[in-house]
C-alpha positions as CSV (number, residue, x, y, z in Angstrom):
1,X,0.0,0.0,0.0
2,X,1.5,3.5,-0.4
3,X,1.5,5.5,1.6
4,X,-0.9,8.2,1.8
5,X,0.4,11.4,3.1
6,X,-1.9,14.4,0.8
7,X,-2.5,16.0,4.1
8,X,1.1,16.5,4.8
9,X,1.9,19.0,2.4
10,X,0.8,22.1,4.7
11,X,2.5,20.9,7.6
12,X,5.9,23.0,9.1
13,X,7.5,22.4,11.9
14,X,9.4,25.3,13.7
15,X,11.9,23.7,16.6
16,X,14.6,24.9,19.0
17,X,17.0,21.6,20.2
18,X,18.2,20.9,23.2
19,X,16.3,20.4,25.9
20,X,16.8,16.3,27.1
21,X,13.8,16.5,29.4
22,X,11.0,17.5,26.6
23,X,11.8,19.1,22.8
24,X,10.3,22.6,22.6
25,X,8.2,22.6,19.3
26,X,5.5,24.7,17.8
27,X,3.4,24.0,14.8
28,X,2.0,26.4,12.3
29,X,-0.9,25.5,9.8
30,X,-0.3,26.9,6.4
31,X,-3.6,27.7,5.3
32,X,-5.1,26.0,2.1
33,X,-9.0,27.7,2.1
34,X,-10.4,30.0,4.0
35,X,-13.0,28.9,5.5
36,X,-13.4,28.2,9.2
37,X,-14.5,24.2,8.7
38,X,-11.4,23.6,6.3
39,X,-9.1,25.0,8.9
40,X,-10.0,23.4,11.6
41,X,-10.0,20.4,9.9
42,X,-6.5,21.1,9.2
43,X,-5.3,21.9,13.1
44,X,-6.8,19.0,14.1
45,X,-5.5,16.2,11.6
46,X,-2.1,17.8,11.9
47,X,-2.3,18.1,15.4
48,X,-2.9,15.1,15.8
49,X,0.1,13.8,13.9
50,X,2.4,15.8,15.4
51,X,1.6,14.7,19.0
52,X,1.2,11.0,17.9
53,X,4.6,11.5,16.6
54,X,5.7,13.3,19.6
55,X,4.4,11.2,22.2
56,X,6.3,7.8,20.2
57,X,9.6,9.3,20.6
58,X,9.4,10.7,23.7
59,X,8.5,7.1,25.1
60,X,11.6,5.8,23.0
61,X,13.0,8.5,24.7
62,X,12.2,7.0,28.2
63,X,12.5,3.6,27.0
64,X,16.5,4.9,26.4
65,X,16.5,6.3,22.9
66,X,19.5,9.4,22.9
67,X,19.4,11.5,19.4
68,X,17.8,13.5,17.0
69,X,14.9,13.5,15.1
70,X,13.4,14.7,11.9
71,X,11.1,13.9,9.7
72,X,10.3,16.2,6.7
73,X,7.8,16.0,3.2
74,X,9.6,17.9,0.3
75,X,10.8,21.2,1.7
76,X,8.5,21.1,4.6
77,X,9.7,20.2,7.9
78,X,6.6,17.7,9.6
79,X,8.7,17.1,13.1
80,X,11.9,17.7,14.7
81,X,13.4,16.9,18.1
82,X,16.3,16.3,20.3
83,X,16.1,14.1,22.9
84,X,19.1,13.8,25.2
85,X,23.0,14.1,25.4
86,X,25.6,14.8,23.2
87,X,28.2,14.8,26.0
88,X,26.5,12.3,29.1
89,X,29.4,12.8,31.7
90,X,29.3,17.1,31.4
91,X,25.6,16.4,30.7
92,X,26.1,18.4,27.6
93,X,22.7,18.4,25.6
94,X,21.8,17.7,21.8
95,X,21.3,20.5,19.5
96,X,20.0,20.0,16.1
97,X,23.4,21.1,14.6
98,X,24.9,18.4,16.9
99,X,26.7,16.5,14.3
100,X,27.1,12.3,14.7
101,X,28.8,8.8,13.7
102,X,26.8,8.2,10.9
103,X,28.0,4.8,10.4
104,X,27.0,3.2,7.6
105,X,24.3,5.8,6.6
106,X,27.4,7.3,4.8
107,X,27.8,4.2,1.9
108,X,25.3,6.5,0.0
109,X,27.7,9.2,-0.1
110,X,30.6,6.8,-1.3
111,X,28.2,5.8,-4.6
112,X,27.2,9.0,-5.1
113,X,30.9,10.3,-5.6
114,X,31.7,7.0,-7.5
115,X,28.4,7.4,-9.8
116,X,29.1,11.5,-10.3
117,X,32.5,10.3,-11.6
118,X,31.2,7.9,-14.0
119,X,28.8,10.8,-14.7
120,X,31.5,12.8,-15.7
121,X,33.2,10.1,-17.9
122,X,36.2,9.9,-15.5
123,X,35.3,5.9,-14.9
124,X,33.2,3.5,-15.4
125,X,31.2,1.0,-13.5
126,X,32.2,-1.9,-15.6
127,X,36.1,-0.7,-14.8
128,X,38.0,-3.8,-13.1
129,X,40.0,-3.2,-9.7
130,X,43.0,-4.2,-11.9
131,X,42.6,-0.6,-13.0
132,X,42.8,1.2,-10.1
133,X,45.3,-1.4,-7.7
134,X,47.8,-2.2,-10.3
135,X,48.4,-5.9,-8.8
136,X,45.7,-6.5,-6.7
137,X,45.0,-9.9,-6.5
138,X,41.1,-9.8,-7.0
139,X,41.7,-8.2,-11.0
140,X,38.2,-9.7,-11.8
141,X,35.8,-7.7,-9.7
142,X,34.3,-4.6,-10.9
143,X,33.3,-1.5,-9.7
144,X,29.6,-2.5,-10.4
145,X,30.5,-5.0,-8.0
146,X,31.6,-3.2,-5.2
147,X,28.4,-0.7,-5.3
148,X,25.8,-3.3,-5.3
149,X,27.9,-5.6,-2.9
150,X,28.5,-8.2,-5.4
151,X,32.3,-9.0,-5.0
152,X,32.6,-11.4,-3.4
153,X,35.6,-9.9,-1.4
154,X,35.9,-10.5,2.1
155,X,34.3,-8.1,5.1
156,X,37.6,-6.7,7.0
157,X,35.8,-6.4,10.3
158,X,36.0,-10.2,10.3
159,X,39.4,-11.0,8.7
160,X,41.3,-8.3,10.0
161,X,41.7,-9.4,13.7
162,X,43.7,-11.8,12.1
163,X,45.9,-10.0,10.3
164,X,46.3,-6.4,11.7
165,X,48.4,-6.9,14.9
166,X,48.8,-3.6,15.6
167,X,46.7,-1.1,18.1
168,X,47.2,1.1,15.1
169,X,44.2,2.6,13.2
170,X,44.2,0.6,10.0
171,X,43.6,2.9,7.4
172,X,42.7,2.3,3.1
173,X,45.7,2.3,2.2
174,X,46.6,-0.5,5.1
175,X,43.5,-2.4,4.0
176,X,44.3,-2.9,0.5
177,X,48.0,-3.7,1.7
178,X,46.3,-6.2,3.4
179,X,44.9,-7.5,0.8
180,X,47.6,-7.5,-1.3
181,X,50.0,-9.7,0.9
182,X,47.3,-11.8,1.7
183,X,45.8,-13.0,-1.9
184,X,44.4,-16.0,0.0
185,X,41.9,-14.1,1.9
186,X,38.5,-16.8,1.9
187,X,35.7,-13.9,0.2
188,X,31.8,-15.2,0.5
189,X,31.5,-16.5,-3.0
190,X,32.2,-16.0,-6.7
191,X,32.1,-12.4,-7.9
192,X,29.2,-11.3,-9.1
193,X,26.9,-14.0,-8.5
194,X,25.8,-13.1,-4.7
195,X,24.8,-10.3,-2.4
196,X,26.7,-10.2,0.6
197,X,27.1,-6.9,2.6
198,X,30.6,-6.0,2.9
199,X,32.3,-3.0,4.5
200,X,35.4,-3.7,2.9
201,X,34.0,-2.7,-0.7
202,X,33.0,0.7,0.3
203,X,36.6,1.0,1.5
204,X,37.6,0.2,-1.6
205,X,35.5,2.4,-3.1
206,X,36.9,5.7,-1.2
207,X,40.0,4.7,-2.6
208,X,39.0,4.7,-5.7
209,X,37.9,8.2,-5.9
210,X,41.3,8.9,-4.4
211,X,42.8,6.9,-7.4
212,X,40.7,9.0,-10.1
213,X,40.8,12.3,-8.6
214,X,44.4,12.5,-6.8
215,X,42.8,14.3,-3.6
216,X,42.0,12.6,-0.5
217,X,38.5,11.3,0.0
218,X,37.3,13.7,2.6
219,X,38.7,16.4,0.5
220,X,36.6,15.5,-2.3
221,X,33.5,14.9,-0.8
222,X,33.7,18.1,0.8
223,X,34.6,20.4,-2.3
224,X,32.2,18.2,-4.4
225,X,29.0,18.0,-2.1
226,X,29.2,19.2,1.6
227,X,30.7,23.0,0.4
228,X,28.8,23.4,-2.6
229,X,25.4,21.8,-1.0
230,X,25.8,24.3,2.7
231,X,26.5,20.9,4.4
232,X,28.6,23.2,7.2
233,X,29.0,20.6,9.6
234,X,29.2,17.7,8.3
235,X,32.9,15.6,7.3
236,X,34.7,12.5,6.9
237,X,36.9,11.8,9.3
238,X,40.6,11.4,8.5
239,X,42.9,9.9,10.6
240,X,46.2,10.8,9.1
241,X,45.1,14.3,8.6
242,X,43.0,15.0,12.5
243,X,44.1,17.9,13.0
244,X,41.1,19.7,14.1
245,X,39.3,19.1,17.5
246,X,35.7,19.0,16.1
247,X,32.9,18.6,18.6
248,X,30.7,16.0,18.2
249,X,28.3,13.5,19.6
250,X,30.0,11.2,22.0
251,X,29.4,7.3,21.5
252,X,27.4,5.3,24.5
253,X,26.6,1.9,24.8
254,X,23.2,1.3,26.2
255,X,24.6,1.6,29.9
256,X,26.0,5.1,29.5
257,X,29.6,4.2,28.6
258,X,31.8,5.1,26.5
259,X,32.4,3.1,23.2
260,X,36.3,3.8,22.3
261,X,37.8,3.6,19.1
262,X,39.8,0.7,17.8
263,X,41.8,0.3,14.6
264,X,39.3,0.2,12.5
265,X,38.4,3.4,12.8
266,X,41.0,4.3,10.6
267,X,39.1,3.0,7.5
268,X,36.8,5.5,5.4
269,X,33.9,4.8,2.5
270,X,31.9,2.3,4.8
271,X,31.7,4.8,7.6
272,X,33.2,7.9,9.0
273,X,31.1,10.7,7.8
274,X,29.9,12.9,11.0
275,X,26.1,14.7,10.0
276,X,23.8,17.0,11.8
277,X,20.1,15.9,10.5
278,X,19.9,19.3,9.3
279,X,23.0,18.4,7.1
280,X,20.9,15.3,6.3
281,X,18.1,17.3,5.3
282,X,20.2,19.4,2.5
283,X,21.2,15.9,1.4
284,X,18.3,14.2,0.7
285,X,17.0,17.3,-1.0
286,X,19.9,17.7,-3.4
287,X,18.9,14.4,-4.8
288,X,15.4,15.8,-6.0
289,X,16.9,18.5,-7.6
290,X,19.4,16.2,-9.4
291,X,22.2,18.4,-7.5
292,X,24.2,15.7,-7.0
293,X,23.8,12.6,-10.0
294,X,22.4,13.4,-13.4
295,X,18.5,11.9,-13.2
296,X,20.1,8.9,-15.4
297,X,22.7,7.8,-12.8
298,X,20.2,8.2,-10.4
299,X,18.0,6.0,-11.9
300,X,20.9,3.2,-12.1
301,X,21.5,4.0,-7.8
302,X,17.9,3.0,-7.5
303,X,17.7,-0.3,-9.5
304,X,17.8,-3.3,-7.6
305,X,20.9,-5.5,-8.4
306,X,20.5,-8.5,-6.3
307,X,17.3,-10.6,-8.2
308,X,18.7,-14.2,-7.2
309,X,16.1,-14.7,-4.7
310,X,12.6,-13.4,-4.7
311,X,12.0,-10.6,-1.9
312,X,10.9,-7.1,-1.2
313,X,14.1,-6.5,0.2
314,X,16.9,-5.7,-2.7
315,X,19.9,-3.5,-2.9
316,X,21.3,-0.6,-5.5
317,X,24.3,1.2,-6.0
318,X,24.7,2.6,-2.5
319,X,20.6,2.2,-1.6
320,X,18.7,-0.5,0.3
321,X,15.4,-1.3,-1.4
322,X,12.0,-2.2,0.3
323,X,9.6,-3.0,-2.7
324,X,5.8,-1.8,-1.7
325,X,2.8,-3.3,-2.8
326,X,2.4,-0.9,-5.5
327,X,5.9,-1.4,-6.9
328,X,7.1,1.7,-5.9
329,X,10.2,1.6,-3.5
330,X,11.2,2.7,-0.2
331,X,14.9,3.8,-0.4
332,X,16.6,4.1,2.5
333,X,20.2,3.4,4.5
334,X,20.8,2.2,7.9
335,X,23.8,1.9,10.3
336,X,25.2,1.0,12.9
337,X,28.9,1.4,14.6
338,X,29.9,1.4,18.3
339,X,27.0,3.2,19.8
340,X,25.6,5.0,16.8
341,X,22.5,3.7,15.4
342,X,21.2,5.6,12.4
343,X,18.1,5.8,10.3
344,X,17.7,7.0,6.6
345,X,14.8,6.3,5.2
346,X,13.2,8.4,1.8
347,X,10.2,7.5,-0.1
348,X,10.3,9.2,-3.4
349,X,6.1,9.5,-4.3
350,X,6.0,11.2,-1.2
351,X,8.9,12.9,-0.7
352,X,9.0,12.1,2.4
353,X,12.3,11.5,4.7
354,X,12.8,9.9,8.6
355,X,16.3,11.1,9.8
356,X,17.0,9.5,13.0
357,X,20.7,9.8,14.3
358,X,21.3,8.4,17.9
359,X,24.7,8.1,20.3
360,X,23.7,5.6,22.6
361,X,23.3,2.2,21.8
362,X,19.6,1.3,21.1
363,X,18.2,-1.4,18.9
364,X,14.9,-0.1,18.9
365,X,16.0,2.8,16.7
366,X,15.3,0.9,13.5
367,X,11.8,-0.3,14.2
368,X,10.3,2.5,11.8
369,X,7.2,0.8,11.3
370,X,5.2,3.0,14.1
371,X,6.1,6.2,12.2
372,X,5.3,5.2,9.0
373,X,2.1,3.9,10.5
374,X,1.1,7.6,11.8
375,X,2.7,9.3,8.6
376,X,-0.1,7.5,6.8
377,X,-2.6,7.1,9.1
378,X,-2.1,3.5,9.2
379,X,-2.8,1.0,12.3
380,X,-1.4,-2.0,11.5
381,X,1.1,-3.5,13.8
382,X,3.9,-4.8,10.9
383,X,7.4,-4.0,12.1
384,X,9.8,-2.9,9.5
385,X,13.0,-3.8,11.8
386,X,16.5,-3.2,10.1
387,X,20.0,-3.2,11.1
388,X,23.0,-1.4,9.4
């Protein structure tokens, strides 16, 4: 069923962050007709929204949810809220220019530098890794292949305990070292024939863009998108290059302490791009407005790749897919590293986005279902429950 969300198209949302005890909103009703019946027809189905919304995340809130929230149709903001700390110990609160982890929310901001160079004729997807790694073991496997998670390459998070010794953040260049002197590494299955979500080909996918453009991948992401979109506080984190002391949300577990880094930390493509969801926001816009990809390459980021076995579920160039019963699709990316959790959901017919970034450990910040349910009006209990 699509989702039905007419009503939504009057609705904005003015909010100050920062309060941990209770967000301090206000709506306003954009009037559509004058007269009194049709306006306080308005008020009240709004109204209602936005406290059905309110009240569900301030009982996450309760329940141990820590993050932001906001939720926006087109250029309208429907709801927006900060619930909790950025800093726990100096009991430092959230503001909605609080920037976060983003974990693996950021693997659509890999494709989309990978698919704007192919855009600009500067590779292309059917380019071998050969290309790029002059020696690399792996020649076979394409760039295609890395996007849709195809490779068949193994995931580093489970390899690399093995053989990265060091306390030492493990960086790209380190991992493709690694998988240089170590052409033996036991991938998931043949190239190209299987999904299997990998962190290590986003990594490789960074480096690629380094490969191709000569700059560092946090440089080019932020002279390609963040500057020119008015992304001010949002960047990839570089560990060879950390020279500034940016402030940030710090990372809980569900028990209030710290989660410190470890190695592979080091590593950029999969993860490593700190957002505000106002930062978000500008993001998912520029994709309407074709900002970022020509409408072509968008296209290609939003066809499923993965049709081996029948589902709703399918994934893109960079996208998860969630097939609806009218065959439209529900677009979104997930993550999930130390204690971030992160939600990125956009349905196109609606243009409607849920931006949900979170600091402390909490599973519950991918059951999405209940929102959609009061975005749409919709009572049914169906949980749409999604990791990274």
């Amino acid at each position: 069923m699509r989702l039905s969300l007419v009503a939504l198209l009057f609705l904005t949302v003015v909010c100050s962050c920062g309060d941990h005890t209770r967000p301090k909103t206000a709506a306003t009703v954009v009037p559509v007709c004058n007269s009194p019946e049709c306006l306080d027809s308005l008020k009240v189905s709004q109204g209602l929204m936005y406290h059905r919304l309110d009240s569900l995340f301030m009982r996450r809130h309760k329940a141990g949810f820590n993050g932001n929230v906001l939720i926006l149709k087109g250029n309208r903001v429907i709801y927006k809220a900060c619930f909790g700390y950025c800093n726990y110990k100096d009991k430092d609160t959230l503001t909605a220019q609080t920037p976060f982890q983003i974990a693996s929310s950021s693997k659509p901001f890999t494709a989309s530098a990978i698919l704007r160079l192919a855009d600009e004729g500067k590779l292309n997807l059917t380019d071998t890794l050969g290309k790029f790694f002059p020696g690399f073991p792996y020649h076979h496997i394409t760039v295609a292949m890395l996007l849709s998670h195809r490779s068949g390459l193994a995931n580093y998070l489970y390899f690399g305990d093995k053989l990265w010794k060091s306390k030492e953040y493990l960086t790209n260049d380190g991992l493709i070292d690694l998988f240089m002197k170590n052409p033996k590494i036991e991938g998931t299955s043949k190239a190209g024939t299987h999904f299997q979500y990998n962190n290590s080909n986003y990594a490789l996918l960074a480096s690629i863009v380094e490969r191709v453009t000569g700059q560092k991948f946090p440089e080019y992401m932020k002279a390609t998108f963040f500057e020119p979109l008015g992304m001010k506080n949002t960047w990839i984190r570089d560990v060879t290059n950390d020279t500034s002391e940016r402030k940030h949300a710090i990372s809980y577990n569900s028990q209030w302490q710290v989660q410190h880094e470890d190695p592979y930390d080091g590593i950029y493509g999969d993860k490593n791009v700190f957002s505000t969801v106002e930062d978000m926001m500008i993001w998912d816009h520029a994709f309407y407005e074709h900002t970022n990809l020509s409408a072509a390459m968008q296209e290609e980021a939003y066809t499923p790749r993965s049709l081996e076995h029948k589902g709703v579920r399918n994934y893109g160039y960079g996208w998860r897919l969630m097939k609806q019963p009218d065959g439209s699709s529900l677009i979104y990316h997930n993550g999930w590293w130390h204690g971030n959790n992160t939600v990125f959901y956009r349905y196109l017919p609606d243009t409607l986005a849920v931006i949900i970034l979170s600091n402390r450990y909490n599973r519950g910040v991918y059951d999405i279902q209940p929102v959609f349910n009061i975005l749409s009006a919709r009572n049914d209990t169906a949980a749409w429950k999604e990791e990274e």
